[in-house]
C-alpha positions in Angstrom: -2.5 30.0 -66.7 -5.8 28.4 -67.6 -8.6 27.7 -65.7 -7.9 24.5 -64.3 -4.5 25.0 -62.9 -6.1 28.1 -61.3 -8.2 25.2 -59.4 -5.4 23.0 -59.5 -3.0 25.3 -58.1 -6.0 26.7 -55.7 -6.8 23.7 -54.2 -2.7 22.6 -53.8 -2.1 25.7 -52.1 -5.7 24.9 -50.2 -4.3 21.1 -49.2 -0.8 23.4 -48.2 -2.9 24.7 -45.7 -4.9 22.0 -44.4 -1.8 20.0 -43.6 0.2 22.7 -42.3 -2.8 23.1 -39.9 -3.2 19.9 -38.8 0.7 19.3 -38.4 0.9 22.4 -36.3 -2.3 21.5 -34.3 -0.6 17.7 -33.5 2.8 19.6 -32.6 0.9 21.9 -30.1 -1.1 18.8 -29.1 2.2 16.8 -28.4 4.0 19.9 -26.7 1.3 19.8 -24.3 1.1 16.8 -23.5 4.9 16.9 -22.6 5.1 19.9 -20.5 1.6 19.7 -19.0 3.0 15.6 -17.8 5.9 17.4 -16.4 4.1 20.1 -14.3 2.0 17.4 -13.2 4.2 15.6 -11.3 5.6 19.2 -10.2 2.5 19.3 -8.6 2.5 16.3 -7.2 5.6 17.3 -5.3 4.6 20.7 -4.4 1.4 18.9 -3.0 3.2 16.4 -1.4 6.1 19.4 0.5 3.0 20.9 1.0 1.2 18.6 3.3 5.0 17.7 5.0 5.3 21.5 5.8 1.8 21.2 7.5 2.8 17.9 9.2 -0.2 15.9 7.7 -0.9 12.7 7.9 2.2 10.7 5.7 -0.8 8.3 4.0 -3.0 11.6 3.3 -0.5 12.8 1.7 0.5 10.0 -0.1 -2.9 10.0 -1.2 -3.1 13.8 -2.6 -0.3 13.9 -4.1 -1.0 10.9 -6.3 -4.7 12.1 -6.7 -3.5 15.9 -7.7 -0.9 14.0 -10.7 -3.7 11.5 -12.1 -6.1 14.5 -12.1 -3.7 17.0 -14.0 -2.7 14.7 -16.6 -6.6 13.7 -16.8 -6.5 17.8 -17.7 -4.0 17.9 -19.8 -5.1 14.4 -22.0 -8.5 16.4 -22.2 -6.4 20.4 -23.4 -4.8 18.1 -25.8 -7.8 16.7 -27.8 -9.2 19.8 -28.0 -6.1 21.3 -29.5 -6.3 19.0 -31.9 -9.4 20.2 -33.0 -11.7 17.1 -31.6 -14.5 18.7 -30.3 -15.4 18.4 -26.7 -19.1 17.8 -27.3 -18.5 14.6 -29.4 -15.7 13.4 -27.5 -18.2 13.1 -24.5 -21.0 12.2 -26.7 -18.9 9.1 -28.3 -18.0 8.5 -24.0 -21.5 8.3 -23.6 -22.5 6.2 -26.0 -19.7 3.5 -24.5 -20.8 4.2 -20.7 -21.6 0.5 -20.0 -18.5 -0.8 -21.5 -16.7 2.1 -19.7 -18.4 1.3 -16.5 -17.9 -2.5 -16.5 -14.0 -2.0 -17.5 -13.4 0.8 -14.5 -15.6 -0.9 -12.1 -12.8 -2.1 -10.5 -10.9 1.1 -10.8 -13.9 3.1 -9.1 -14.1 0.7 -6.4 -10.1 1.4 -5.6 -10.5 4.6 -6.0 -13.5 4.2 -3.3 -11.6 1.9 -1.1 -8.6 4.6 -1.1 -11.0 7.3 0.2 -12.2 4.8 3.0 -8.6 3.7 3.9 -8.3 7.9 4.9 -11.0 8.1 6.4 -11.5 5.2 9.0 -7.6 4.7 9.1 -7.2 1.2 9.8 -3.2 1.4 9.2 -0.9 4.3 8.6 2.2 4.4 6.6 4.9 2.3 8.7 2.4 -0.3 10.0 3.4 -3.8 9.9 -0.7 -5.5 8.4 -1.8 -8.9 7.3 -4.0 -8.3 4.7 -5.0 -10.5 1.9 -3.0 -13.4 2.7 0.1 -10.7 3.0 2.3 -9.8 5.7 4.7 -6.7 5.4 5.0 -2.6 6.4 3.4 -0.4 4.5 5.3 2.1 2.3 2.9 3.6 0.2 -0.8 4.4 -0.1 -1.9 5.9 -3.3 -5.5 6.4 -4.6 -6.0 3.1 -6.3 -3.7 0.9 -4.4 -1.4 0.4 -1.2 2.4 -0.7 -1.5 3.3 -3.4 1.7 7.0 -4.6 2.1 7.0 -8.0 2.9 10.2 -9.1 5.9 12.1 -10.2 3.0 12.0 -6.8 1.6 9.6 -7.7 -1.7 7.0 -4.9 -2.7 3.5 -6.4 -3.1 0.6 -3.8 -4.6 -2.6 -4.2 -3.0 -5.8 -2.6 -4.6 -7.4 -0.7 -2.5 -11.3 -2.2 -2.9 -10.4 -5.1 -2.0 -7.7 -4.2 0.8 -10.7 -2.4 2.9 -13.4 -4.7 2.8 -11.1 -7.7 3.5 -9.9 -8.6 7.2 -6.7 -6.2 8.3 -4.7 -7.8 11.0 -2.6 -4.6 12.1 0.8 -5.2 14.4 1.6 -1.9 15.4 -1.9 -0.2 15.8 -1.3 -0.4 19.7 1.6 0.6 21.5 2.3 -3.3 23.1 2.4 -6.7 22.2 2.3 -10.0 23.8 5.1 -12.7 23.5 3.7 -16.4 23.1 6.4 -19.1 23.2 4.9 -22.7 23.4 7.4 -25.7 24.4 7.1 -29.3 25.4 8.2 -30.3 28.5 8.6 -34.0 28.8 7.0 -35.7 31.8 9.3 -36.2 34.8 11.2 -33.2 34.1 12.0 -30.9 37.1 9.5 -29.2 36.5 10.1 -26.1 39.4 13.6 -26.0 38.2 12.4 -25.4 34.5 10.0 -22.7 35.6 12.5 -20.9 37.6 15.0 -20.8 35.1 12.3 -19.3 33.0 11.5 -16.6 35.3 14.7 -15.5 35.5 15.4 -15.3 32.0 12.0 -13.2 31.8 13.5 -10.9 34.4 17.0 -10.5 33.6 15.5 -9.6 29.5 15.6 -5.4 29.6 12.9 -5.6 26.9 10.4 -7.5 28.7 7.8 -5.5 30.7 7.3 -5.5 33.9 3.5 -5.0 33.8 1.3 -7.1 33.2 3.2 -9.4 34.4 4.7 -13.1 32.9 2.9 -15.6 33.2 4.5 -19.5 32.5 1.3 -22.2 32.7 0.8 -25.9 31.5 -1.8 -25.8 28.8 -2.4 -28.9 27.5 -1.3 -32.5 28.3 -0.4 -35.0 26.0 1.1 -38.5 25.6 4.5 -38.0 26.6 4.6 -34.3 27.7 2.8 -30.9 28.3 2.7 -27.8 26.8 4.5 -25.4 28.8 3.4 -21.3 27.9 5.7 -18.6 28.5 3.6 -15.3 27.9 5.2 -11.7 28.6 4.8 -8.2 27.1 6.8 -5.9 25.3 7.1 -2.8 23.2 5.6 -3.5 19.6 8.7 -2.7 18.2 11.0 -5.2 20.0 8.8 -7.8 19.6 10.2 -9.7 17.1 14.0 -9.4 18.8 12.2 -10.6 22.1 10.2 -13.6 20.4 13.9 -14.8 18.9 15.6 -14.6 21.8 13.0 -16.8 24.0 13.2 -19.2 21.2 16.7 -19.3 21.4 17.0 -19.6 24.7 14.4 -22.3 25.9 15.4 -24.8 22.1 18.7 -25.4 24.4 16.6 -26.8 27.5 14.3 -29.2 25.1 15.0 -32.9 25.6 14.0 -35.5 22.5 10.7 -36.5 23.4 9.9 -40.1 22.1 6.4 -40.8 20.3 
């Protein structure tokens, strides 16, 4: 064997190596990844029975759980590159060096992430709640750290970000225990008017759902050309007051006479 296949074969056997090395390195790398994504959203779940088993909060531990899975795969991306023999020291260094970019791109991101934490805190809904928020009406499902699920009436999912969500205007439904009923109808002029008003009192009492304190009230509020505006006003339980606000509707379009312009 001569001299230069001894190098030849030397650095082959060398290249062998290298490769082997490297493929084994990317295998680890990859298995990693896999399992450590799995046992992240096992945590997630044991987080989440966790917090059930304690009776926490249902948006806290929304919250958690989704903050314990982005955080352990955060880990895991991180074990990864460094079993692939990228050292830690220059991947930060290179993260440095892009800070501003990094920081303009996740600005946004941050300010969810903030926005979550607030959401926890001052608790302006809860999971369940029926909000208006950002031009959007529904119940909310979900509340994860960067954004909050709301199911619209006609049962479409619409993802709010979180940022914006808290430092916008939150209209919430079923924060108190009662709501008020307003049904507005015109009555034309020369109607009986203390027939009309007595037929809606009765309705009002004979309804189960309708409270009985505070009171109904039925009043004129405004006159106009050819007729008033009659209020009805009564109180119910939050949750029946969509059924109770159909039902008046219902019941006082069958008394409405055409009124001409």
């Amino acid at each position: 064997m001569s001299k230069d296949d001894t190098i030849l074969g030397y650095k082959y056997v060398d290249l062998l190596h290298y490769v082997a090395n490297v493929g084994l390195n990317i295998l680890l790398a990859l298995i990693i990844l896999v399992v450590g994504f799995w046992l992240s959203n096992r945590i997630g779940r044991m987080v989440s029975q966790l917090m059930v088993r304690r009776k926490a909060d249902e948006g806290l531990t929304s919250f958690l759980s989704s903050f314990s899975v982005i955080a352990s795969k955060i880990l895991v991306v991180l074990t990864a590159i460094s079993q692939m023999g990228i050292a830690m020291t220059s991947f930060v260094t290179v993260l440095g060096a892009a800070g501003i970019a990094i920081g303009m791109a996740f600005s946004g991101t941050l300010s969810n992430f903030a926005g979550g934490i607030l959401i926890l805190v001052i608790k302006p809904f809860k999971l369940h709640d029926t909000i208006t928020a950002l031009l959007v009406t529904g119940e909310v499902t979900d509340i994860q750290i960067f954004n909050t699920y709301i199911k619209t009436p006609d049962n479409k999912t619409i993802i709010l970000p979180n940022g914006p969500l808290i430092n916008g205007t939150i209209v919430n439904f079923t924060k108190e225990g009662r709501r008020r009923v307003d049904v507005i109808f015109p009555v034309k002029y020369g109607a009986d008017l203390p027939a009309v008003m007595a037929k809606i009192q009765e309705v009002l009492g004979a309804h189960p759902k309708i409270l009985k304190d505070p009171s109904p009230a039925v009043y004129f509020s405004e006159l106009e050309a050819n007729s008033g505006k009659l209020n009805v006003n009564c109180w119910v339980e939050t949750s029946d007051y969509a059924t109770v606000h159909r039902a008046l509707t219902n019941e006082f379009f069958q008394w409405l006479e055409p009124i001409a312009d």
